[in-house]
N, C-alpha and C positions, 0 to 999 in steps of 0.2 A: 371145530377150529376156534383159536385163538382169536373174536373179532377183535378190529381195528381200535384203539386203546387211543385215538384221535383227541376226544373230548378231555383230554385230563392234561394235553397240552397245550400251548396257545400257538398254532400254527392256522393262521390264516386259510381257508379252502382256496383260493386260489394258488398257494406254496405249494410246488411237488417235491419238496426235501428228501431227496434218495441218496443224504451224505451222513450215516451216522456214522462210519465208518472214520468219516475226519473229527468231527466233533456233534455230539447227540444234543437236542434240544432239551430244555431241562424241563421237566415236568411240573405243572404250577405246585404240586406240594413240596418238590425240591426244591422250587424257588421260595416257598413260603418257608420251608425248614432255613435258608440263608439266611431269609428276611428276618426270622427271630433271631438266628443265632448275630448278627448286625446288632441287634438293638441289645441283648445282651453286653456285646462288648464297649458298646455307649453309656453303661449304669455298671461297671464291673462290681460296684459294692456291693451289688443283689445277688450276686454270683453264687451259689451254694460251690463248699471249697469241696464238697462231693462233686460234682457234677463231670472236673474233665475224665474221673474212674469212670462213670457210669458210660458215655459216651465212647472212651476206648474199646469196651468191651461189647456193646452194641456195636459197633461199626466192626471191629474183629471179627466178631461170630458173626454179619451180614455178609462179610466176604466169603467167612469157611462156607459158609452154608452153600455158595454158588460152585465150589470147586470139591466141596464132600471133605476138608477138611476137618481137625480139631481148631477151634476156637486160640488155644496154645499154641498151635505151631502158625499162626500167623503173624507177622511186623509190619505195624502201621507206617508204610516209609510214604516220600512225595513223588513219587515217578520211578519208569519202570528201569531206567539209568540210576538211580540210585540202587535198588534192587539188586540188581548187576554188579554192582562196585561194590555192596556189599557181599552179594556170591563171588566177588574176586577175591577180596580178603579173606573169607573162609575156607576156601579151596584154590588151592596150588595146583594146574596143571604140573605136574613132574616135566623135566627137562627131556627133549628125544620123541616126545609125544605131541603128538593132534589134537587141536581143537578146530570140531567142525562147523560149521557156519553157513549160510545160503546164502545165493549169490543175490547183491540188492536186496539183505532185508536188510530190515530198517535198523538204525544205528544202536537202538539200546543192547540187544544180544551180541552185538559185532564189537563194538570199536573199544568196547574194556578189555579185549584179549589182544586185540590189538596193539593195544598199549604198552599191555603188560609183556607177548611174547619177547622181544628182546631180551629185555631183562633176565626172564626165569627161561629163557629156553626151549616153549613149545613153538611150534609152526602154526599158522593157521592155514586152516584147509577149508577152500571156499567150495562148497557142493555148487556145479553149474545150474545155469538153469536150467531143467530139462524142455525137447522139444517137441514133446510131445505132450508137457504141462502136468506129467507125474511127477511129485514131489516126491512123496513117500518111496515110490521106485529109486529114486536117486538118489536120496539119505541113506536108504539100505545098500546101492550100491558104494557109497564112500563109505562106510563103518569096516563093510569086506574086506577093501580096499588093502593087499598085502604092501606091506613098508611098517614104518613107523609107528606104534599102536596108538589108536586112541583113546583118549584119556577125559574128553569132554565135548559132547555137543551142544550149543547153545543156539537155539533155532528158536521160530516161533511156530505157532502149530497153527494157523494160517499167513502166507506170505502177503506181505501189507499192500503189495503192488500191483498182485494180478487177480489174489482171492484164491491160489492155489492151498488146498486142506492138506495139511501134515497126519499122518494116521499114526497119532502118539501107542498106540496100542499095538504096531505092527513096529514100531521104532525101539519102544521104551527095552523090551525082552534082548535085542539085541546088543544094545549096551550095556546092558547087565550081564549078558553072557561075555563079555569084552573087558569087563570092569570099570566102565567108563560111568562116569555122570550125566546128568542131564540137567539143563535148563530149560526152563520153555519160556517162552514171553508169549504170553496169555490173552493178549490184549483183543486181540477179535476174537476171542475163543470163549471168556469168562461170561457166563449166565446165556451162551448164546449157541454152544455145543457142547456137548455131553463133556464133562472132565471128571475124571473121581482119581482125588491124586491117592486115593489107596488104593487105586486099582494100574495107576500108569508107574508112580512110586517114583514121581522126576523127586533128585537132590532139592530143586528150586524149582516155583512155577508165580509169576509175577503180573498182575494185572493193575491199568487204573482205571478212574472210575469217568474221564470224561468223556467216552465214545462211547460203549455199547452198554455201559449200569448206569447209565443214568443220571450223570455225579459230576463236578465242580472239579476244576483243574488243581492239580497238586494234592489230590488224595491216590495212596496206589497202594497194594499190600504183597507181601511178598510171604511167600509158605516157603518154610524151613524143613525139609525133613528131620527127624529127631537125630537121626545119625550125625547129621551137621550142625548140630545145636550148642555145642561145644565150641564154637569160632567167636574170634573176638570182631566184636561189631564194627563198623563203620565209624560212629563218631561216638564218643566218651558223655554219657548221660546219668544222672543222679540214676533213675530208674531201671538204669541196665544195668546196675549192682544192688548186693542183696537189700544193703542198707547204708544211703547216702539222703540225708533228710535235714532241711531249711530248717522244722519244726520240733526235729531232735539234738540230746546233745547227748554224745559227738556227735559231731556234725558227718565226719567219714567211720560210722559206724563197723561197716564189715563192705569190703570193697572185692569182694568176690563178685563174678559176674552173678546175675539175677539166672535162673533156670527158665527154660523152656523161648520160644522164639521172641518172646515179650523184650531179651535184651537188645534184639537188633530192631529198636525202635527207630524212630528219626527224632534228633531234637525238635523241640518248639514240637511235639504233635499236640501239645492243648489247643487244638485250633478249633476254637467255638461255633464259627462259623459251618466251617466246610465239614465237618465230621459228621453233624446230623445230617448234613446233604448228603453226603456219601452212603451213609447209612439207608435216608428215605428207600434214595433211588434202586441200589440193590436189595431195601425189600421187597421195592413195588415188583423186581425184576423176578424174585424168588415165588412171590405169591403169582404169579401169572404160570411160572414153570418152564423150565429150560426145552420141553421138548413139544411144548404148546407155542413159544416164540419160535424155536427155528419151525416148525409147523408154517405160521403164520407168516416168517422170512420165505422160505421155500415156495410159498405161492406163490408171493409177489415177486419174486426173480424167472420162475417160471413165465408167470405173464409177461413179464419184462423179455424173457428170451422168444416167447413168439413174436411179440408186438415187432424189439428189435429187427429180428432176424431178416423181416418179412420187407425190410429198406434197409439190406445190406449189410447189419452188423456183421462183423467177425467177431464170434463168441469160444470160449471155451468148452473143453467138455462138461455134462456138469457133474460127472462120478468124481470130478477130480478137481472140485472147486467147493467151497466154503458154501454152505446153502443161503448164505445174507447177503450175500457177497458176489457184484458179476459185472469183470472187465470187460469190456470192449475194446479189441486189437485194432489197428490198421494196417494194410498194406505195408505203406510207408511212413511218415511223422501223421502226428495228430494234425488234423487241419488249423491254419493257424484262427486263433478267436475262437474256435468250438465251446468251449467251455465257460469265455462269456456271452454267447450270444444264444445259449442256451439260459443262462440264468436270466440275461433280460426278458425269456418268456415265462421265469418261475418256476423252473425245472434245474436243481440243483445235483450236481454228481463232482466228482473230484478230478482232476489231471494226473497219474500215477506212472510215471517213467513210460510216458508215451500211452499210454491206454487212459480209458474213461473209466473211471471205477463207480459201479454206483452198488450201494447201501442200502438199500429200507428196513426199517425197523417195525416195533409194535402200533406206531401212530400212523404209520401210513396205508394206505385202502387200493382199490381198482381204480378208483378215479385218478389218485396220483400217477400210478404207472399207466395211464392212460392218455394223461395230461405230458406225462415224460415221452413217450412212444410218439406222440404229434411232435412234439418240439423237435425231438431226433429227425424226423419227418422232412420236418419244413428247415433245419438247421445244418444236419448233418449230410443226410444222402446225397444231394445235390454236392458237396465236395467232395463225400468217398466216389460216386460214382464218378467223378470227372478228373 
């Protein structure tokens, strides 16, 4: 197994951090990679005018690599809402048709269809939450769903709220039998369960980089399949045409869009700073191995599920939960203060639409989930039970 990968961040041993799931700690080389790219943009005239190609294409191929991509069909954009906005401009739900949704995910795959349905005419159709906490059951049962065909689902393939796991592979075949498209919003999924978008074949699949790779706010990449590679992009960029160039003349040479997903860039992605950081982080994630981390995640939720269990938690199945990933229910509301008076003892987890959602990654150990399991302890049970 995967040991504890503690030493290479700076988390204090008394910190029980079981939140990467809201935002990951950054690794001191990903802090280091910042700290150069900072002083670079302090001296720009040292700047080699090579450097933001070299950079694009490192942080590109660092993403394909985590989802079994080509390098080409990735777009440097800033979050996974951008992504999205740009899979709305590409593709047109047809008017009469479904776009399917889960109920309470999180707003990047939901609220641009939202937007848009009026206008062009599809419906959105929110998959309930099921209650017995099978996702995948009830994606399959709305795609069935006789009425209105569908024509896009746009889901993420773990739910942000509860850590319920979407089985893209028992989904993907169905909507292609349908003729529907797929998005996925990737974002608890990328370097941390298995993805191989040549094997699941989503339209779009969009991750960022500052929860589970490792990586600085406002870097996100978004894979294009080639089929949709033909769309006009989001914003109007010298680079997303063949040839539009400062240092040529003409200046608007050939204004054909650019080939392959490189045209649905984001402006301004020369960003010196954050792109090696991006990069660092999902190498360090690739060189450790997707199925060595959830390995290593899978433990620690495990321990976490006896420790919990054994004062009270109400836990999920875990066939049917994300293996990094493990809510805690309650009866009724969360007790009020739980979740600071947990971290007053250093024992860190989130607040998620009434559940406790906790996280651990590759830097945390037994101790942490051990240190978390007392705090619940002395914090929690004493209100559930009363």
């Amino acid at each position: 197994m995967l040991p504890s990968q503690r030493h290479l961040f700076d988390i204090p041993r008394e910190v029980a951090y079981l939140n990467a799931a809201a935002w990951s700690p950054l690794p001191l080389a990903v802090q280091e990679a910042g700290r150069n790219g900072v002083a670079r943009k302090g001296r720009p005239w040292e700047l080699d005018p090579g450097l933001g190609a070299v950079q694009h294409e490192r942080c590109r191929a660092a993403a394909a690599a985590l989802i079994g991509a080509q390098a080409e069909d990735v777009a440097l954009v800033s979050s996974v809402s951008y992504g999205v906005a740009t899979a709305g401009k590409i593709f047109s739900p047809p008017a009469g048709t479904r776009v399917l949704v889960l109920q309470d995910d999180h707003s990047s795959p939901v609220l641009e269809w939202m937007a848009r349905a009026p206008a062009q005419g599809f419906t959105i159709d929110t998959v309930p939450r099921p209650t017995d906490g099978d996702w995948t059951a009830a994606v399959e049962e709305a795609i069935a769903k006789p009425g209105a065909p569908v024509s896009l689902a746009s889901i993420s393939n773990v739910h942000w709220s509860d850590g319920g796991a979407i089985d893209l592979l028992r989904i993907a075949p169905l909507l292609r039998a349908k003729g529907a498209a797929m998005l996925v919003d990737a974002t608890h999924g990328a370097g941390v369960m298995p993805i191989d978008v040549k094997v699941i074949d989503p339209d779009f699949l969009i991750f960022p980089t500052y929860k589970w790779v490792l990586g600085p706010y406002g870097r996100a990449f978004l894979y294009v399949a080639k089929r949709r590679q033909d769309g006009v992009p989001l914003e109007q960029t010298p680079f997303g045409r063949r040839a539009v160039s400062s240092e040529r003349v003409p200046y608007f040479a050939d204004l054909a869009y650019a080939p392959t997903a490189r045209r649905f860039d984001m402006g301004e992605r020369d960003h010196f700073i954050g792109l090696d950081m991006a990069a660092t982080g999902m190498e360090m994630m690739a060189g450790w191995g997707q199925a060595a981390i959830a390995q290593r995640c899978a433990m620690l939720t495990a321990r976490l599920e006896e420790g919990l269990s054994a004062f009270g938690a109400q836990l999920p199945r875990r066939a049917l939960r994300a293996p990094h990933i493990l809510c805690v229910g309650f009866p009724g509301a969360m007790p009020a203060g739980l979740v600071e008076d947990m971290a007053a003892l250093r024992a860190y987890a989130a607040p998620r639409l009434g559940r406790l959602r906790i996280s651990p990654h590759v830097y945390n150990d037994e101790e942490d989930v051990d240190r978390f399991v007392d705090a619940w302890r002395r914090v929690a049970m004493p209100r559930v039970a009363a």
